[in-house]
C-alpha atoms as one frame of an Amber mdcrd trajectory, in Angstrom:
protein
  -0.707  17.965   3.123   1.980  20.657   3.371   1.643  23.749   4.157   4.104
  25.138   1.932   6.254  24.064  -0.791   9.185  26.007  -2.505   8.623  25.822
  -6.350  11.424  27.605  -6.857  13.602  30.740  -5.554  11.737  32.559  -6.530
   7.975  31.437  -6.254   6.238  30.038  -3.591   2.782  27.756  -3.832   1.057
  27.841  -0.395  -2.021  27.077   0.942  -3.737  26.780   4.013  -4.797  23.573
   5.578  -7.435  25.383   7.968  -9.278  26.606   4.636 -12.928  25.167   4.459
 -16.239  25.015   2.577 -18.003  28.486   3.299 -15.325  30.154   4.556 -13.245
  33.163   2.580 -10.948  30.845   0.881 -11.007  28.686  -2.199 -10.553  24.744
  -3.153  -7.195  24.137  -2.933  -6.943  22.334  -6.184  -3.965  19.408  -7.097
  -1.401  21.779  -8.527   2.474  22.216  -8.877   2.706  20.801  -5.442   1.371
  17.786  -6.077   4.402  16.669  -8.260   7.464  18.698  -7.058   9.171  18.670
  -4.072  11.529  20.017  -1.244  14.927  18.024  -2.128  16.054  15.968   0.563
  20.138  15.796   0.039  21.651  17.735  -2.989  25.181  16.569  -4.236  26.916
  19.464  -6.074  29.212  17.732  -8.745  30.359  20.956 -10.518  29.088  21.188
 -13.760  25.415  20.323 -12.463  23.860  19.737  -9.287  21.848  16.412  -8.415
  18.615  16.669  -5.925  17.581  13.620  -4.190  13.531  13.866  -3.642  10.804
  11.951  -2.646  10.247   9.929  -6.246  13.801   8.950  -6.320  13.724   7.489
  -2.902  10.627   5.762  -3.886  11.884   4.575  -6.853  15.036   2.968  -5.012
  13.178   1.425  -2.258  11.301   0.218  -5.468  14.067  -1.670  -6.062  15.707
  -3.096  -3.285  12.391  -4.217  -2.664  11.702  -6.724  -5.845  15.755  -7.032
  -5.735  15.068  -8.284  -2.175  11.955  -9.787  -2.285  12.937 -12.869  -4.865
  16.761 -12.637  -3.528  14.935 -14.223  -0.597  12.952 -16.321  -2.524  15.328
 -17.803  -4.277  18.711 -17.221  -3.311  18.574 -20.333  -1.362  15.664 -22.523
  -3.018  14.814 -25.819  -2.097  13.243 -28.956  -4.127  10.409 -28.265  -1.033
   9.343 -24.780  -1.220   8.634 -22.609   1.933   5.768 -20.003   1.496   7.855
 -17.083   0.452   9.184 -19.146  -2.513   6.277 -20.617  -3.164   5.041 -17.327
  -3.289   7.793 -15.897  -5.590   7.784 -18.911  -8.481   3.704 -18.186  -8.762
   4.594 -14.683  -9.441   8.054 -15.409 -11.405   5.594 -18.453 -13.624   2.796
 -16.027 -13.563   5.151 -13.450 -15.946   7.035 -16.677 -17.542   4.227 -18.085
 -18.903   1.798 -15.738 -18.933   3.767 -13.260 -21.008   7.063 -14.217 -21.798
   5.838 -18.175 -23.220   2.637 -16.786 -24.838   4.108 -13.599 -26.404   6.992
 -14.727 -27.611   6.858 -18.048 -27.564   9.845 -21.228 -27.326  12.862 -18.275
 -27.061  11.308 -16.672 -24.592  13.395 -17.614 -21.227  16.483 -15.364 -21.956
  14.039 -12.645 -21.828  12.148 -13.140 -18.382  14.619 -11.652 -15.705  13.915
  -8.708 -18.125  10.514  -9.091 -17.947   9.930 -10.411 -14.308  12.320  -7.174
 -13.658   9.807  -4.496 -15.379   6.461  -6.293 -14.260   7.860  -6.073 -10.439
   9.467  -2.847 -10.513   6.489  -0.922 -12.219   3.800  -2.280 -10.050   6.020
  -1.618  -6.756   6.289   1.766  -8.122   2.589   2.318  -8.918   1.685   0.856
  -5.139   3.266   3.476  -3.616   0.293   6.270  -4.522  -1.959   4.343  -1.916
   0.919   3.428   0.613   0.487   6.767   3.980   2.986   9.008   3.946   4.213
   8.124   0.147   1.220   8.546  -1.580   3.071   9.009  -4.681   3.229   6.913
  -7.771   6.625   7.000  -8.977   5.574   6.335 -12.701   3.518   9.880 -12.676
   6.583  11.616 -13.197   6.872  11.351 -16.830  10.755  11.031 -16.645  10.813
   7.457 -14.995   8.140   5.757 -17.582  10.699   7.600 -20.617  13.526   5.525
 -18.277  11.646   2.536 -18.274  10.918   2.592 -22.099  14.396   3.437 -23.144
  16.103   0.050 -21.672  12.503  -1.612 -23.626  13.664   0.534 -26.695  17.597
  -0.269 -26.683  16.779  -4.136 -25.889  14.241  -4.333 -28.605  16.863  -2.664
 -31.507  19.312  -4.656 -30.105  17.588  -7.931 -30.466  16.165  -7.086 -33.645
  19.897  -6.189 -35.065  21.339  -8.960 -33.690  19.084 -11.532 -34.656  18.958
  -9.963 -38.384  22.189  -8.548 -39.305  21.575  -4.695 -40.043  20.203  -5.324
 -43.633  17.433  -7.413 -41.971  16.961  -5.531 -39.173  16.246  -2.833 -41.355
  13.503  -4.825 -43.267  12.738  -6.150 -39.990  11.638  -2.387 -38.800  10.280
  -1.068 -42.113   9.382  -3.815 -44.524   6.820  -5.788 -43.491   6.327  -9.078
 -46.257   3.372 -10.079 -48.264   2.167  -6.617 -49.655   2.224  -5.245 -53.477
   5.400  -3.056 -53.870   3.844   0.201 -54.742   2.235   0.165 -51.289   6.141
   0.200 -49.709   6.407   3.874 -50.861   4.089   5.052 -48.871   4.309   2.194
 -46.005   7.801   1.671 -45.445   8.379   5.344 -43.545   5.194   4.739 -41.680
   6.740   1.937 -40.170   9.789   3.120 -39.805   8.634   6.252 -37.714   6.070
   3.477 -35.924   8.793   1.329 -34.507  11.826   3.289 -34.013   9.775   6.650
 -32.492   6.388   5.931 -31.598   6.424   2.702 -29.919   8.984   4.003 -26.744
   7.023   6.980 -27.213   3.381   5.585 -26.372   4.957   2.935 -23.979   6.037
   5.719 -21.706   2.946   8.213 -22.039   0.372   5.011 -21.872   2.117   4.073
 -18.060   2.208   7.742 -17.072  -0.548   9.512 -17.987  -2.693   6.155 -16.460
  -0.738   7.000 -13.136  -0.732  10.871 -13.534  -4.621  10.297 -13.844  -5.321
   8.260 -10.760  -3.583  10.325  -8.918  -4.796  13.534  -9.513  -8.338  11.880
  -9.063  -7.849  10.737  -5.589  -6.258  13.873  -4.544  -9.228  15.941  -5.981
 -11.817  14.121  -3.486  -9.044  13.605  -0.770  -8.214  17.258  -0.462 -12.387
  17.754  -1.184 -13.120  15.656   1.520 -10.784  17.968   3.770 -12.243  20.930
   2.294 -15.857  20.553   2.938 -15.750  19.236   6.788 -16.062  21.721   9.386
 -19.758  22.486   8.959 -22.793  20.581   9.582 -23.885  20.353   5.505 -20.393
  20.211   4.916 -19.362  17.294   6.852 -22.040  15.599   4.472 -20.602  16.836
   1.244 -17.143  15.922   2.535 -18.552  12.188   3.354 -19.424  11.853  -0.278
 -16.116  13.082  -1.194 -14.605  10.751   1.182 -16.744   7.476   0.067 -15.175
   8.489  -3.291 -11.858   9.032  -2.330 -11.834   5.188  -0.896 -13.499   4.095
  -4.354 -11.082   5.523  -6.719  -8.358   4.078  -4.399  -9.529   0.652  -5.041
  -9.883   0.937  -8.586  -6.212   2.975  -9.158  -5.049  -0.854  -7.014  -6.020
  -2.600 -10.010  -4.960  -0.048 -12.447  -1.306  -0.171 -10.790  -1.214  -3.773
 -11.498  -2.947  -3.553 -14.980  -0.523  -0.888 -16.431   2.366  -2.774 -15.069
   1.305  -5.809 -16.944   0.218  -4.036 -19.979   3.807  -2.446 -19.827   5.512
  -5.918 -20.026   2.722  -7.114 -22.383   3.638  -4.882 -25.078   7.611  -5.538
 -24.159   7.274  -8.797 -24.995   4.709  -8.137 -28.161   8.016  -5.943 -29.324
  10.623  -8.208 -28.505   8.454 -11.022 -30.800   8.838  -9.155 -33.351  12.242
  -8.146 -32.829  13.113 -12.119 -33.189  11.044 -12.772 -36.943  12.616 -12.984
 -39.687  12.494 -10.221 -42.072  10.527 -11.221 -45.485
């Protein structure tokens, strides 16, 4: 844990890493700390001043990894498989078919990079709060999920404009068909507001606030565990802590991978609808 962080020129969170149950010092509770950090290059461009941190770097490595990962897979691909791309079209199939073909169905292949792109990305970013020395999910800091669902929100108008015309991409988004017209009144604005606004809006705060969760969870009984040792009847407290700590780690695994697939999931759910016909 650091010892000190700069929050900003003028404020400074600190605290100590000696500090233990029973002694004159508090818990050191997840704070501030937890989710800002010391930039590691600025680039001063004038009219505003760009810091490179810890998420961003994560969230590049992100990237070159999946970009690297199936460029390896398949950037020379045989009729005969080896194990890494064998590996890669289980995992490129297992998005293919098990989102792309069952969501949206027989024009769903123009859409996969897309989606094989988001499902990869977000769990690689995810991974990284139970990776040493990163310990970060990317995705926690609400501004990447709000990046994520913007290219979801521009493909999804796009598609559903495109495939419609703008009359019918306007019924598409706020008429649904088969209802009594006096109900359109009151529904028509409801969906309107529901798919232009709320749907980027819950697809970003569903994938963050899951991440910003685990995280804090595991660093509350991490930084517990550290807290308690140092004492006979602490050392047993901070065991407890500890057993917890390894608990909630393998849980968050599987929530890293859920929230990446619910992510794509819901994608795809929009993107089906993007493609129907308005009535």
């Amino acid at each position: 844990m650091p010892k000190e962080l700069a929050v900003n020129s003028d404020q400074t969170l600190a605290f100590e890493t000696d500090c233990h149950l029973f002694q004159d010092c508090g818990y050191p509770a997840p704070s501030v700390w937890s989710f800002k950090f010391e930039p590691i290059f600025t680039i001063d461009f004038g009219l505003f001043v760009l810091e490179f941190n810890k998420a961003m770097l994560l969230a590049v490595i992100s990237t070159i990894v999946v970009i690297t990962f199936f460029w390896a897979a398949f950037g020379k691909a045989k009729v005969i498989p080896g194990k890494l791309q064998s590996v890669a079209e289980v995992l490129y199939d297992f998005v293919r078919r098990g989102i792309g073909r069952e969501v949206i169905g027989k024009e769903a292949e123009r859409f996969v990079p897309l989606l094989v792109s988001l499902f990869f990305t977000i769990w690689v970013m995810n991974a990284w709060a139970i990776v040493p020395f990163a310990q970060l999910p990317v995705t926690s800091i609400i501004a990447y999920p709000i990046a994520l669902a913007l290219v979801v929100w521009v493909t999804y108008m796009t598609v559903t404009f495109k495939s419609n015309g703008f009359v019918g991409g306007i019924r598409n988004l706020c008429v649904p068909g088969g209802l009594p017209k006096p109900i359109y009144i009151i529904l028509t604005p409801l969906e309107l507001l529901s798919n232009v606004f709320v749907r980027p809006f819950t697809l970003a705060v569903r994938l963050f606030a899951n991440m910003f969760a685990g995280h804090i969870l595991i660093l509350v009984f991490l930084i517990g565990a550290w807290y308690m040792a140092g004492t006979l009847l602490g050392t047993v407290y901070a065991s407890a802590s500890l057993l917890m700590t390894i608990i909630i780690t393998v849980f968050e695994m599987f929530i890293q991978a859920l929230q990446a697939y619910v992510f794509t999931v819901l994608t795809a759910t929009y993107l089906a609808g993007a493609l129907e016909e308005a009535h």
